[in-house]
N, CA, C and O of each residue as an XYZ file, in Angstrom:
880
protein
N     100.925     94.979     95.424
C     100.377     96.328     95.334
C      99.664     96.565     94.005
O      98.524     97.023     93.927
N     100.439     96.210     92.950
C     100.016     96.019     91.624
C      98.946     95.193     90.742
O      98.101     95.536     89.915
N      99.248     94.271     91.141
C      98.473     92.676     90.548
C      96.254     93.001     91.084
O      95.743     92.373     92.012
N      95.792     93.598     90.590
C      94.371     93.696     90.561
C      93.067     92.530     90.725
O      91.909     92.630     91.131
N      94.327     90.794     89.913
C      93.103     89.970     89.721
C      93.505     88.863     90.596
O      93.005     87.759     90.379
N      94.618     89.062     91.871
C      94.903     88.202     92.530
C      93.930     88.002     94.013
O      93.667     89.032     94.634
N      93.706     87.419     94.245
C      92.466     87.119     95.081
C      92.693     86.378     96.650
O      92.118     86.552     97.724
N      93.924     85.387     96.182
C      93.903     84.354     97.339
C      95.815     84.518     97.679
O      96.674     84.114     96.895
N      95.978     84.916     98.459
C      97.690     84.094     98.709
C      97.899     83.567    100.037
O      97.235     84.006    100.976
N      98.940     82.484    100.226
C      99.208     81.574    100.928
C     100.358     81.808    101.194
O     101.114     81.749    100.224
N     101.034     82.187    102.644
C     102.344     82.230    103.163
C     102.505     81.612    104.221
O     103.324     82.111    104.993
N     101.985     80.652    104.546
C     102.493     79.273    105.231
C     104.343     78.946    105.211
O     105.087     78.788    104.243
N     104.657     78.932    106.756
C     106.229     78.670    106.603
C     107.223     79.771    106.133
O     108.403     79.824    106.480
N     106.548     80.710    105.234
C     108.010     81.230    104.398
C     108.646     82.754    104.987
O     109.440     83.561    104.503
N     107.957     82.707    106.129
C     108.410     84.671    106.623
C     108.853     84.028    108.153
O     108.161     83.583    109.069
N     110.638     84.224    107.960
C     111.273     84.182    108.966
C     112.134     85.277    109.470
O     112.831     84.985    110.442
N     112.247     86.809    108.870
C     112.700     87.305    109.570
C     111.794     88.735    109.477
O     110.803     88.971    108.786
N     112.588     89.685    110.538
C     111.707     91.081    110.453
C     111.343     91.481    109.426
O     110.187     91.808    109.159
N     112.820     91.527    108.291
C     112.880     92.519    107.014
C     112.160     92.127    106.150
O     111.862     92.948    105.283
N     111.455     90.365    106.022
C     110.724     90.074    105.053
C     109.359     90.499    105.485
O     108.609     90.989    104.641
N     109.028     90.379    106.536
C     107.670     90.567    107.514
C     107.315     91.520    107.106
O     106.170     91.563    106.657
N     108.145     92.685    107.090
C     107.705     94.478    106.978
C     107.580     94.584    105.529
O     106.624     95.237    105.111
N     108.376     94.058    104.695
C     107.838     94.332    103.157
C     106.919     93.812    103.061
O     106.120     94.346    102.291
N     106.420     92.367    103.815
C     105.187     91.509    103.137
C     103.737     92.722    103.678
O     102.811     93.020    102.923
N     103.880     93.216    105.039
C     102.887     93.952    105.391
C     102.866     95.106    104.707
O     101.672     95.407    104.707
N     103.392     95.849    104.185
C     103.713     96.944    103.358
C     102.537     96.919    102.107
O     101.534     97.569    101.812
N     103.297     95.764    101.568
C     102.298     94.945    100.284
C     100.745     94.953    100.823
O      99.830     95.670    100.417
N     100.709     94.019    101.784
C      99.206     93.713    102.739
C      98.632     94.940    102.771
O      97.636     95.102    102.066
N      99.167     96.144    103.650
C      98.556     97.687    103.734
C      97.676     98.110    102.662
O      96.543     98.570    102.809
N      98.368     97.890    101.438
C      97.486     98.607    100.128
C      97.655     97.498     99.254
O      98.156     97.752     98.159
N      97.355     96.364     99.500
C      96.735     95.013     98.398
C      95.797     95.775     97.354
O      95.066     96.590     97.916
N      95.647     95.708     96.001
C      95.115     95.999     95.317
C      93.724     95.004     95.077
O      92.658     95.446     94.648
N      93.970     93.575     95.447
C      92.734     93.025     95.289
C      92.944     91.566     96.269
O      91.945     90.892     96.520
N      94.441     91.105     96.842
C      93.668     90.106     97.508
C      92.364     90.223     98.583
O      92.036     91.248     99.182
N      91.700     88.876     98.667
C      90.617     88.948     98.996
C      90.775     87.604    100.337
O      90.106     87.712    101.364
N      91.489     86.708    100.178
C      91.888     85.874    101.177
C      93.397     85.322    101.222
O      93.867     84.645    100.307
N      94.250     85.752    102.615
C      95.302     85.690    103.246
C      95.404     84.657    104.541
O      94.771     84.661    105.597
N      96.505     83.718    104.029
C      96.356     82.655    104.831
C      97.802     83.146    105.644
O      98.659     83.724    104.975
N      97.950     82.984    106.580
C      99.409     83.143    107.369
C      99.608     82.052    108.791
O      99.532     82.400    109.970
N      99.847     80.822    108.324
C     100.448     79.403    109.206
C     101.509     79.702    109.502
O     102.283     80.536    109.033
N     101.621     78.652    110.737
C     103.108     78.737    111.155
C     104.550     79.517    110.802
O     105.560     79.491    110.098
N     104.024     80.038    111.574
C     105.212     81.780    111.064
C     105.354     81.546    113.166
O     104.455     81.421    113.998
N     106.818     81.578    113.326
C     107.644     81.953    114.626
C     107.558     83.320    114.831
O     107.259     84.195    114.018
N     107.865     83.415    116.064
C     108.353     85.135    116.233
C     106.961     86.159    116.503
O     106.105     86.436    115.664
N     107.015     86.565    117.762
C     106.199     87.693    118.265
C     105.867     88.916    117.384
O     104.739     89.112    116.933
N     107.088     89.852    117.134
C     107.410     90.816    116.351
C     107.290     90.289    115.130
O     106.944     91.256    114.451
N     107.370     89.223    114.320
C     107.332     88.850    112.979
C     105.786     88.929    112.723
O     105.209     89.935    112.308
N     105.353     88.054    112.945
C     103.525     88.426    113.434
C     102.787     89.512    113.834
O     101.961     89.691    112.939
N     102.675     90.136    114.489
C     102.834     91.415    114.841
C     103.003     92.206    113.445
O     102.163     92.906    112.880
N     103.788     92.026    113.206
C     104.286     93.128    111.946
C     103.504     92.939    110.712
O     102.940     93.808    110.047
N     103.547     91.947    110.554
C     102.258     91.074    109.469
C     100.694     91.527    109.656
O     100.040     92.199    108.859
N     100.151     90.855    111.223
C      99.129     91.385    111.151
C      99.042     92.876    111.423
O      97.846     93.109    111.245
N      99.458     93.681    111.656
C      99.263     95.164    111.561
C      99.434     95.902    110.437
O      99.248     97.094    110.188
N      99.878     94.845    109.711
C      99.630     95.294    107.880
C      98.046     95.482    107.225
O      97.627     96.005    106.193
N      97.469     94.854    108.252
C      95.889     94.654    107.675
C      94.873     95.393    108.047
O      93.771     95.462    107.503
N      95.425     96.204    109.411
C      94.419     96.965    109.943
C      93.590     98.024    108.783
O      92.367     98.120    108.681
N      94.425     98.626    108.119
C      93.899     99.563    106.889
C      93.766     99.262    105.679
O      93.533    100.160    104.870
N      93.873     98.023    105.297
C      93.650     96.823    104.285
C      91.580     97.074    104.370
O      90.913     97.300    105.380
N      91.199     96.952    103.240
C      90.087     97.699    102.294
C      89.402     96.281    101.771
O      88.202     96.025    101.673
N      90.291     95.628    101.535
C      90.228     94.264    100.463
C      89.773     92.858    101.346
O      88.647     92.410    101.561
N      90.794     92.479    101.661
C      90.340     91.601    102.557
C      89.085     90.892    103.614
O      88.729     91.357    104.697
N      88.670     89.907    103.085
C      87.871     89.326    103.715
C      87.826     88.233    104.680
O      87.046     88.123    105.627
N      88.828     87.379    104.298
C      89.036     86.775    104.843
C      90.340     86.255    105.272
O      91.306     86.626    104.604
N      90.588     85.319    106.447
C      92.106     85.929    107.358
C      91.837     84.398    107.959
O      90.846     83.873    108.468
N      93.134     83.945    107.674
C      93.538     82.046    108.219
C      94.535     82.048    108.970
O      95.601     82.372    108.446
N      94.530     81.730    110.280
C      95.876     81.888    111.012
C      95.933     80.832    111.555
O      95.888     80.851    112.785
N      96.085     79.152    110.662
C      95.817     78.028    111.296
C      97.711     78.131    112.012
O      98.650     78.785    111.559
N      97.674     77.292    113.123
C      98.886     76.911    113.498
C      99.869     78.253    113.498
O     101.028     78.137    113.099
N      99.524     79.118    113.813
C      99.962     80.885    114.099
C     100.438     80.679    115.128
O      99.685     80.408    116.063
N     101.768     80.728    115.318
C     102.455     80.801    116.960
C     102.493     82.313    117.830
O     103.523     82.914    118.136
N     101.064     82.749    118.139
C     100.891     83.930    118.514
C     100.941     83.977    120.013
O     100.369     83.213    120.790
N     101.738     85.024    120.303
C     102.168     85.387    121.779
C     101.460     86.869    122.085
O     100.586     87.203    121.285
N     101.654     87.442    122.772
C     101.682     88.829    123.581
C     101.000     89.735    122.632
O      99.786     89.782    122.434
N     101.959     90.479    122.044
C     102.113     91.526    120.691
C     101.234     90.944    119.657
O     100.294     91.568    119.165
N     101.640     89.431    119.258
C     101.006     89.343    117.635
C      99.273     89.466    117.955
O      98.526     89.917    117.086
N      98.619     88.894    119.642
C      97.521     88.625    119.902
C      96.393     90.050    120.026
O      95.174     90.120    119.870
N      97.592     91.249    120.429
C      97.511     92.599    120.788
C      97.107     93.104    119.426
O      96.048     93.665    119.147
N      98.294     92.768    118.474
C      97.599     93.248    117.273
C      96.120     92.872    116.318
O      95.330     93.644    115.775
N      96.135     91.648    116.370
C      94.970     90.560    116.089
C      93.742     91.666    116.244
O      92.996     92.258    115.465
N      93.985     91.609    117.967
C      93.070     92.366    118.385
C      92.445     94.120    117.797
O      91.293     94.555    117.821
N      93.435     94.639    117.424
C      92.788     96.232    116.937
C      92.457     95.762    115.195
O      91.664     96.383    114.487
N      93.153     94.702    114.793
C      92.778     94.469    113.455
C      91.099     93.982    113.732
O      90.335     94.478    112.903
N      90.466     93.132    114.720
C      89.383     92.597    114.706
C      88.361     93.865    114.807
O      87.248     93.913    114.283
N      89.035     94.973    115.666
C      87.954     96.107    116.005
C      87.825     97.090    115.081
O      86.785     97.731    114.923
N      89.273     97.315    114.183
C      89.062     98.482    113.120
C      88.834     97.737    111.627
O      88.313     98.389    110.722
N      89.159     96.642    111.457
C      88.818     96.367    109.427
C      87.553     95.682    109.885
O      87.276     94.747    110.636
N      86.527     97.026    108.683
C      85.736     96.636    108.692
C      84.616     95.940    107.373
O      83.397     95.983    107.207
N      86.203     95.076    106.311
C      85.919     94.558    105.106
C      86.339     92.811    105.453
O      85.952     91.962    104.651
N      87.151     92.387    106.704
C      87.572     91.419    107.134
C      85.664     90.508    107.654
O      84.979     91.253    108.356
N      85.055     89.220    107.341
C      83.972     88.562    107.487
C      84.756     87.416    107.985
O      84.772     87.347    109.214
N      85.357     86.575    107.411
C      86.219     84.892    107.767
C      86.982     84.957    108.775
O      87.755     85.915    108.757
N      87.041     84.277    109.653
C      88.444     84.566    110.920
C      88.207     83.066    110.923
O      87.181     82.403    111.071
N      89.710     82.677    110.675
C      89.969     81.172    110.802
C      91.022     81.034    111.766
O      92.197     81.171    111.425
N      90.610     80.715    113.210
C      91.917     81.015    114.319
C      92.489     79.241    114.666
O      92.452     79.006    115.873
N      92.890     78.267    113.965
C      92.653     76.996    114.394
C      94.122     76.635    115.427
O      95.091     76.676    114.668
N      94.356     76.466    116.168
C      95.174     76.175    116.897
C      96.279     76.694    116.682
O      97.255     76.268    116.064
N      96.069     77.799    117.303
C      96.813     79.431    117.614
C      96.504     80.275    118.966
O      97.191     81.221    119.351
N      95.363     79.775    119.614
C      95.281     80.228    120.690
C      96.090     79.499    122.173
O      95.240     78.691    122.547
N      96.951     79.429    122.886
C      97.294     78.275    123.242
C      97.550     79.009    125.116
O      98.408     78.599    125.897
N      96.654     79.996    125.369
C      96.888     80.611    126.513
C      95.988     81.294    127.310
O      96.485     82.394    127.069
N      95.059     81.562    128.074
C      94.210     82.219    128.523
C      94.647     83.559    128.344
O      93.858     84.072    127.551
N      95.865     84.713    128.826
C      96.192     85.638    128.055
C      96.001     85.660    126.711
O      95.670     86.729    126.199
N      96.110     84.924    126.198
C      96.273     85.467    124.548
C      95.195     85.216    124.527
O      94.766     86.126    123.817
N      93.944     84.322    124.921
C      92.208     83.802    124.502
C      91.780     85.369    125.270
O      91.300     86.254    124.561
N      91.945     85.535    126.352
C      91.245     87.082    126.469
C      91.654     88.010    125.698
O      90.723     88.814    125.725
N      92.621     88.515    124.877
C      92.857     89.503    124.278
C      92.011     89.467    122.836
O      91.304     90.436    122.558
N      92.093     88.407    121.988
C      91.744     88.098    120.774
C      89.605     88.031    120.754
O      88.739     88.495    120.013
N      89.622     86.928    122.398
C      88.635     86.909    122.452
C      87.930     88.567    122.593
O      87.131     88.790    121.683
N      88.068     89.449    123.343
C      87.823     90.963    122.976
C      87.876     91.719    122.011
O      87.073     92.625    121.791
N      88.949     91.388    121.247
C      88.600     91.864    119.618
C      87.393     91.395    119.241
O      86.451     92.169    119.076
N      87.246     89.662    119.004
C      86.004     89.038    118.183
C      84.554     89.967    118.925
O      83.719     90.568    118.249
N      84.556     89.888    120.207
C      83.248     90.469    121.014
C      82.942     91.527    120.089
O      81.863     91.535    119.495
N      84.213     92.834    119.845
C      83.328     93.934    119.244
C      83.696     93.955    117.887
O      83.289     94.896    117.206
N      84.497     92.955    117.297
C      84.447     92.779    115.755
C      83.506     94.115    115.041
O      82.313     94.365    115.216
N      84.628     94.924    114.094
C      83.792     95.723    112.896
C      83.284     94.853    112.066
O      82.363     95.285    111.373
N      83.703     93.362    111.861
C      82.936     93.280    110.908
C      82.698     91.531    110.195
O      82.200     91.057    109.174
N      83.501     90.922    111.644
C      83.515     89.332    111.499
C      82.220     88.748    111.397
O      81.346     89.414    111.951
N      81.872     87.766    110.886
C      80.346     87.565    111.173
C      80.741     85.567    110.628
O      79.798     84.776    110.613
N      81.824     85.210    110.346
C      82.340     84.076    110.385
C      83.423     83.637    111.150
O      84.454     84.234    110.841
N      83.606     82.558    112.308
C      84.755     82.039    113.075
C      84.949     80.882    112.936
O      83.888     80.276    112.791
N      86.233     79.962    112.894
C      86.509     78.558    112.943
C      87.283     78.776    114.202
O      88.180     79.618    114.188
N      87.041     78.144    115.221
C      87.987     77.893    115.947
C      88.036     76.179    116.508
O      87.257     75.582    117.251
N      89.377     75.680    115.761
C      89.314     74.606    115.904
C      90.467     73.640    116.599
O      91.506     74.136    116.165
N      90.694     72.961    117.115
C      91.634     72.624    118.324
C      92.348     73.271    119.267
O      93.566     73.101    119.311
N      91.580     74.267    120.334
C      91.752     74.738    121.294
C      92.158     73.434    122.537
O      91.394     72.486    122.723
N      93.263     73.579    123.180
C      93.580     73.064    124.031
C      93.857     73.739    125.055
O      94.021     74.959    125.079
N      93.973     72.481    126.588
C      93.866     73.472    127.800
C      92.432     73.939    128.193
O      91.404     74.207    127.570
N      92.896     73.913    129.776
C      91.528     74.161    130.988
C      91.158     75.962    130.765
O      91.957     76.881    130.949
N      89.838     76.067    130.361
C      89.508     77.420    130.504
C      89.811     77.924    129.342
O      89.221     79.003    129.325
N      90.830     77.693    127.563
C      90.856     79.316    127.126
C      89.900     78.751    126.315
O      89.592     79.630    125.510
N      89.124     77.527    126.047
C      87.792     77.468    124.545
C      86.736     78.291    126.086
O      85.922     79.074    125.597
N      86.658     78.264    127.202
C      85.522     79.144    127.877
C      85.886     80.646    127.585
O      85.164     81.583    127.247
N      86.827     80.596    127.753
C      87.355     82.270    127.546
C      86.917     83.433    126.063
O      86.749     84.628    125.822
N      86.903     82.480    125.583
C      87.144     82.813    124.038
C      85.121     82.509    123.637
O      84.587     83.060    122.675
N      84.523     81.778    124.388
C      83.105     81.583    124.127
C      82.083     82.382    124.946
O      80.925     82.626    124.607
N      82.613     82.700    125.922
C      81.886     83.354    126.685
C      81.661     84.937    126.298
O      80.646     85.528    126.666
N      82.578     85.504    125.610
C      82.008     86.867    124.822
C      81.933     86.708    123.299
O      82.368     87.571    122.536
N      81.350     85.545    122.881
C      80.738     85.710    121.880
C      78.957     85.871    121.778
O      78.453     86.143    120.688
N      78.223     85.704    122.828
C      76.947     86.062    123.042
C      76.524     86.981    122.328
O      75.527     86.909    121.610
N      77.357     88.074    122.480
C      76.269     89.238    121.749
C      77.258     90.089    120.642
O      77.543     91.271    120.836
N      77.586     89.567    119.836
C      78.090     89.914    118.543
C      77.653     89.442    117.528
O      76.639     88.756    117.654
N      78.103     89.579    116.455
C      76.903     89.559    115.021
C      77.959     88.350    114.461
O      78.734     88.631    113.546
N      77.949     87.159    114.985
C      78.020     85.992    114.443
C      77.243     85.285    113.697
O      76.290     84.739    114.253
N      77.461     85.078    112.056
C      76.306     84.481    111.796
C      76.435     82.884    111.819
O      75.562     82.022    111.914
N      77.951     82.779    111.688
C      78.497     81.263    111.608
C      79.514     80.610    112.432
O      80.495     81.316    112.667
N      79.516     79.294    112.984
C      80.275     79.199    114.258
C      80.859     77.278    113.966
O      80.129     76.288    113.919
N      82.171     77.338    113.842
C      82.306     75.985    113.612
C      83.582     75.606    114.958
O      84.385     76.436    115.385
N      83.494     74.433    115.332
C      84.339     74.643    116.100
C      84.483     72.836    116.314
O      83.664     72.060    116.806
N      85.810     72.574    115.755
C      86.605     71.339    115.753
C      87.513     70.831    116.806
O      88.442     71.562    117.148
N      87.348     69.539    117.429
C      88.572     68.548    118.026
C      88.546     69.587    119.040
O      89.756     69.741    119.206
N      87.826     70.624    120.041
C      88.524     71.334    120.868
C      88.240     70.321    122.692
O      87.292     69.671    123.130
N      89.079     70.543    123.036
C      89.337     70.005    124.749
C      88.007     71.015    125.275
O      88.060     72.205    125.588
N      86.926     70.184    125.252
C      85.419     70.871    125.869
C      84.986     70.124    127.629
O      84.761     68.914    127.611
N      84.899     70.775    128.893
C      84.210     70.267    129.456
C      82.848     70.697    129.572
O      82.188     71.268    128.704
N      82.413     70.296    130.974
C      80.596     70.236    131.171
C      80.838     71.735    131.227
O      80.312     72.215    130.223
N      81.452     72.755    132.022
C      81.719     74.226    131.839
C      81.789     74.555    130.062
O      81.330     75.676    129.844
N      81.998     74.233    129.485
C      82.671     75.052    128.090
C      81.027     74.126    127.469
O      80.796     74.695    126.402
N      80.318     73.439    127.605
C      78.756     72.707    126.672
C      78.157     74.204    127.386
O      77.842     75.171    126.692
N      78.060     74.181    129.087
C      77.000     75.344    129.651
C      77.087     76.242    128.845
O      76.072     76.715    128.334
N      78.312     76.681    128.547
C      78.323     78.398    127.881
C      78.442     77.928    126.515
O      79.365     78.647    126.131
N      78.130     77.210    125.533
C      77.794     77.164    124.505
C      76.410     77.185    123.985
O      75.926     77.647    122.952
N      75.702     76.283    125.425
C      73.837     76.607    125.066
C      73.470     77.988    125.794
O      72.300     78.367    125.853
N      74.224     78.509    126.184
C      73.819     80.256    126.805
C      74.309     80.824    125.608
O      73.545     81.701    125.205
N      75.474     80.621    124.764
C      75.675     81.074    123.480
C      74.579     80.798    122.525
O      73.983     81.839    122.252
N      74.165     79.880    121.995
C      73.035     79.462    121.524
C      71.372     80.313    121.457
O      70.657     80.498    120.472
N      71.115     80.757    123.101
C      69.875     81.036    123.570
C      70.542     82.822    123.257
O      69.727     83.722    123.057
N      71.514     83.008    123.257
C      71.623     84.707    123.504
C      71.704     85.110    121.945
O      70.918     85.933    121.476
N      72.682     84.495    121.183
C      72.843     85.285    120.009
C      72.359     84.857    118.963
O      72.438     83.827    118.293
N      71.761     85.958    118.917
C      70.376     86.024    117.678
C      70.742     86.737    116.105
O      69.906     87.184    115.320
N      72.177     86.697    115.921
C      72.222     86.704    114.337
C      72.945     85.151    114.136
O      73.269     84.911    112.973
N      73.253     83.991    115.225
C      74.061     82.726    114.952
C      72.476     82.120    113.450
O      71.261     82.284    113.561
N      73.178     81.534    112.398
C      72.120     80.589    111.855
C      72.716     79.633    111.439
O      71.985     78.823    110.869
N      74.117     79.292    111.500
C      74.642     77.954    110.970
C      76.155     77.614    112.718
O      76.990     78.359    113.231
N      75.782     76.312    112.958
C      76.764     76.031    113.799
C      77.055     74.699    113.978
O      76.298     73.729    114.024
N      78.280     74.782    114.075
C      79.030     73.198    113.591
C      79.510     72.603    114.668
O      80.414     73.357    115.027
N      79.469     71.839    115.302
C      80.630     71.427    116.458
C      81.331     70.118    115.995
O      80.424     69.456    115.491
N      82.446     69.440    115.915
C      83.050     68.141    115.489
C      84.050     67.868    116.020
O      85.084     68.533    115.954
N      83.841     66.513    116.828
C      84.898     66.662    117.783
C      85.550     65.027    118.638
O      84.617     64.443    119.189
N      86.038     64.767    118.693
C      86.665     63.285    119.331
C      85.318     62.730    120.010
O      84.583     63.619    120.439
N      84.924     61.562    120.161
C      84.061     61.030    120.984
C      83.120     60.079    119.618
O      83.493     59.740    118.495
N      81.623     59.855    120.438
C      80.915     58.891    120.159
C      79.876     59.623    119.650
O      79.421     60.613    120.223
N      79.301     59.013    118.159
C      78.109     59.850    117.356
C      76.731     60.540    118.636
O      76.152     59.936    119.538
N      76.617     61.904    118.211
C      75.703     61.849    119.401
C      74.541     63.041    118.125
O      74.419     62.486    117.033
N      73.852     64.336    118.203
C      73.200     65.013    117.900
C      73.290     65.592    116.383
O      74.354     66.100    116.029
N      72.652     65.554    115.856
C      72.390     66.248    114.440
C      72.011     67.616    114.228
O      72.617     68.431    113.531
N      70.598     67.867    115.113
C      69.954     69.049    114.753
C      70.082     70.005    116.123
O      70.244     69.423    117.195
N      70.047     70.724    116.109
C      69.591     71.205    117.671
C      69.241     72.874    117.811
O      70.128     73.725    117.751
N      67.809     73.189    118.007
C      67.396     74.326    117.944
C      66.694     74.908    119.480
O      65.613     74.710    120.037
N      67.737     75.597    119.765
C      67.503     75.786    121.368
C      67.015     76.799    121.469
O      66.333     76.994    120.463
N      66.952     77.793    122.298
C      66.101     78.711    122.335
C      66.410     79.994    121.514
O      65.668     80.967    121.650
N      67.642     80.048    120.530
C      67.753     80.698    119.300
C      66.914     80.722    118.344
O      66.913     79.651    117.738
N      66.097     81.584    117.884
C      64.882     81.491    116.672
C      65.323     81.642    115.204
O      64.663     81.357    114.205
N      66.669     82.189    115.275
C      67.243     82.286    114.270
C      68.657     81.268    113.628
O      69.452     81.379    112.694
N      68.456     80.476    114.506
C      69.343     79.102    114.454
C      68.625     77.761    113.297
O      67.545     77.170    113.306
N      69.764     77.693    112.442
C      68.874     77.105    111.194
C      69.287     75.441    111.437
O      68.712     74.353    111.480
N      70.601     75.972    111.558
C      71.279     73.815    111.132
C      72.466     74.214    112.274
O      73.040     75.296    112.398
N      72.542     73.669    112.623
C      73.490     72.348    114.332
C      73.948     71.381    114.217
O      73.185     70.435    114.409
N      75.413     71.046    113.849
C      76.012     69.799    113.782
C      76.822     69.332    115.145
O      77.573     69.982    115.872
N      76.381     67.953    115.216
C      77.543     67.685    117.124
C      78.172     66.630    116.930
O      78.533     65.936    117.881
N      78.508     66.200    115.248
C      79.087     64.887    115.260
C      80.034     64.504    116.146
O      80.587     65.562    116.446
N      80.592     63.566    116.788
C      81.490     62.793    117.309
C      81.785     63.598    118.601
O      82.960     63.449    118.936
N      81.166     64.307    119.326
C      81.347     65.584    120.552
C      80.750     65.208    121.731
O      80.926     65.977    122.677
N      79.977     64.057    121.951
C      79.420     63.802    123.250
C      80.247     62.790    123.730
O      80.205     61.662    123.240
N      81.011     63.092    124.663
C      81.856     62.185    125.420
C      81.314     61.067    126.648
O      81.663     59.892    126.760
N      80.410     61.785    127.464
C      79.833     60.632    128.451
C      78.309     61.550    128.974
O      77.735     62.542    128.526
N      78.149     60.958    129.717
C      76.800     60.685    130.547
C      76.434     61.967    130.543
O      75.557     62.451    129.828
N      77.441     62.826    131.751
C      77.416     64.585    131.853
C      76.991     65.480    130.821
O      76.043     66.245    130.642
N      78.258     65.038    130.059
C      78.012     66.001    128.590
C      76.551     65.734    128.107
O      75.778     66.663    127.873
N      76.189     64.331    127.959
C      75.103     64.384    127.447
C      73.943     65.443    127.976
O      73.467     66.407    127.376
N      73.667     64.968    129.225
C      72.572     65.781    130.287
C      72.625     66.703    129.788
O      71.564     66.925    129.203
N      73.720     67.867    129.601
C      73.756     68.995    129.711
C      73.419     69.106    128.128
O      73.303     70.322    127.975
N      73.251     68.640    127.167
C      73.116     69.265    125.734
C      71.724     68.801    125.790
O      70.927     69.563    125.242
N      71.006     67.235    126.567
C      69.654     67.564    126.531
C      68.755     68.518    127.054
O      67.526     68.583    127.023
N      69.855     69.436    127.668
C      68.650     70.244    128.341
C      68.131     71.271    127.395
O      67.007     71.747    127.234
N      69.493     71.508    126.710
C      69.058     72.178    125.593
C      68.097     71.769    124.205
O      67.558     72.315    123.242
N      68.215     70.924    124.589
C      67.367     70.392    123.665
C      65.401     70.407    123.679
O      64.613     70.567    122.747
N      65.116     70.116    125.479
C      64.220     69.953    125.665
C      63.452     71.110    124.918
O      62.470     70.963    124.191
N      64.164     72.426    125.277
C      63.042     74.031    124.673
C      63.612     74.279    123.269
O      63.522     75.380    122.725
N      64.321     73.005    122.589
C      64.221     74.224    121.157
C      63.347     74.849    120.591
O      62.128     74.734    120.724
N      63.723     75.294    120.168
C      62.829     76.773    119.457
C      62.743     76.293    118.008
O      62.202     76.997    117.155
């Protein structure tokens, strides 16, 4: 609450019960100056939950890491009104925390009308359908940056990434990196405002390929 020149803290592992949760969000509510909050592997619905709803009226904060976040029901519910009301939050680092089509539609609806995200990592999404879930309403939000690591992609989840591509027109940096065989460097599809495209190690076979040359044929 106090401390003015603290900027970054890291609570990875260390909040295991309610009573610590609610003081740590307490603190979070009226941070005097952190500026980036990392919160890993933390158990518990309500523990999470309680944490992130510390941030909704948080002023400070920019950026928000929830690698390995064991988020269920509630913590995903909250996620969600934090994505629509702070509108000082830019970084959303969600890396393998989404692990459910429920929880990818809820979170994914926050990011859609985000006050104020305009950076996402989402990186080892596993499972049929929630990296589509979670990509398919990012089209028309004010993304400017999009990285997205090691995630379980089929020929469905490439389609709606070059319809992501062609629709949203604040994307200018996008990363993809991912298991497989060296395939694309640049790729400027029918986005005009798309600067640099990385696809290291992401083309798996024949299919995948087709489908990213098509995008390729009209870059812009």
């Amino acid at each position: 609450l106090e401390n003015k020149t603290l900027r970054a803290i890291e609570l990875d592992y260390c909040i295991k019960c309610m009573e610590i949760a609610k003081v740590v969000a307490e603190g979070l509510q009226n941070s005097a100056g952190v500026r980036k909050l990392m919160l890993g592997d933390i158990e518990g619905d309500d523990v999470i939950k309680t944490l992130i709803q510390g941030l909704r009226n948080n002023s400070m904060i920019t950026s928000l890491c929830l690698t390995y976040l064991n988020i269920h029901s509630e913590g995903s519910k909250a996620l969600k009104q934090v994505l629509l009301e702070n509108k000082t939050l830019r970084v959303m680092v969600l890396d393998n925390c989404i692990k459910s089509i429920e929880i990818a539609e809820v979170v994914a609806e926050g990011l859609q009308n985000s006050a104020g995200v305009t950076q996402l990592r989402l990186n080892n999404i596993k499972g049929d359908d929630i990296f589509a879930t979670v990509i398919k309403r990012l089209s028309y939000n004010s993304l400017e940056s999009l990285i997205l690591t090691d995630n379980d992609m089929s020929i469905k989840d490439y389609r709606m990434l070059i319809d992501l591509l062609k629709l949203n027109q604040s994307l200018h940096n996008f990363n993809l990196h991912s298991e497989g065989s060296k395939a694309l460097k640049q790729v400027l599809l029918e986005n005009k405002t798309l600067r640099a495209i990385e696809l290291d190690y992401c083309i798996k076979c024949m299919e995948i390929a087709k489908v990213v040359a098509e995008g390729l044929q009209n870059s812009a």
